[in-house]
N, C-alpha and C positions, 0 to 999 in steps of 0.2 A: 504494500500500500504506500502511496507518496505522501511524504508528511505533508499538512496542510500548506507550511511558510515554501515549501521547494515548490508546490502545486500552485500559492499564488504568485509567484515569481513566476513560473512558465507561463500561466496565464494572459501575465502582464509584458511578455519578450515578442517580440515578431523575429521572422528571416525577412529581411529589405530587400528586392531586388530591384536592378534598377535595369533600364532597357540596352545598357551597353553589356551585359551580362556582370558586372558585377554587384557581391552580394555580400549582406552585413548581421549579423544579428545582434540587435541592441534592447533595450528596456524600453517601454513604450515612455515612460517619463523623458528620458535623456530626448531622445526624437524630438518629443514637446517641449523641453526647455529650448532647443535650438533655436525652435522653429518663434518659437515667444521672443527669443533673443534676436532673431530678426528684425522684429517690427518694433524696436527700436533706432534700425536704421541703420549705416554705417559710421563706424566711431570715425575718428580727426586719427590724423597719421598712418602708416602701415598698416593694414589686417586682411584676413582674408575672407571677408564678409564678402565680395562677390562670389566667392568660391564655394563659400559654403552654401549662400542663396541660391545659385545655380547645383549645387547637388539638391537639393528641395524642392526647388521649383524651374527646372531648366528653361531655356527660350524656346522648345520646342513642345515645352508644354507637356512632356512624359513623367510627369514626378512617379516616384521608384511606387511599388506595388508593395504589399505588406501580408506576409501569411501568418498565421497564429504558429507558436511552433511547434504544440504536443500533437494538433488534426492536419498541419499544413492547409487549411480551408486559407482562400483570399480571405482578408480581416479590413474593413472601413479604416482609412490611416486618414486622410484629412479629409473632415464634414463637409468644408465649404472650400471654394474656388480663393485665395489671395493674390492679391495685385499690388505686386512692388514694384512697379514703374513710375 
């Protein structure tokens, strides 16, 4: 039997895949801090906020896919459409 805390952690993990074939598995949290950390914009000096925003939300409009990881099922990774231009 899986202890409860291992069972909600798998729960809460997706595999990312994204359309160039490569692939991640992260904590559905982390994914959401990012993407929060976004829309604050790009900071003053150096950083790789384009970089990161274009893994999220590419110019072609492919942002990566999300599977749950215990069923592999597609999992809903962003509700709504954002617009950072």
């Amino acid at each position: 039997m899986t202890p409860k805390l291992t069972h909600g952690l798998i729960l809460r993990t997706r595999i990312l895949q994204w359309k160039s074939g490569e692939s991640a598995t992260m904590r559905i949290v982390v994914v959401h801090a990012m993407v929060i950390l976004l829309t604050y914009g790009a900071p003053q000096g150096d950083s790789q906020y384009q970089e990161v925003l274009n893994t999220w939300f590419p110019p072609d409009g492919a942002s990566p896919s999300a599977f749950l990881l215990d069923t592999s099922e597609e999992a809903l990774f962003f509700l709504i459409g954002l617009n950072f231009a």
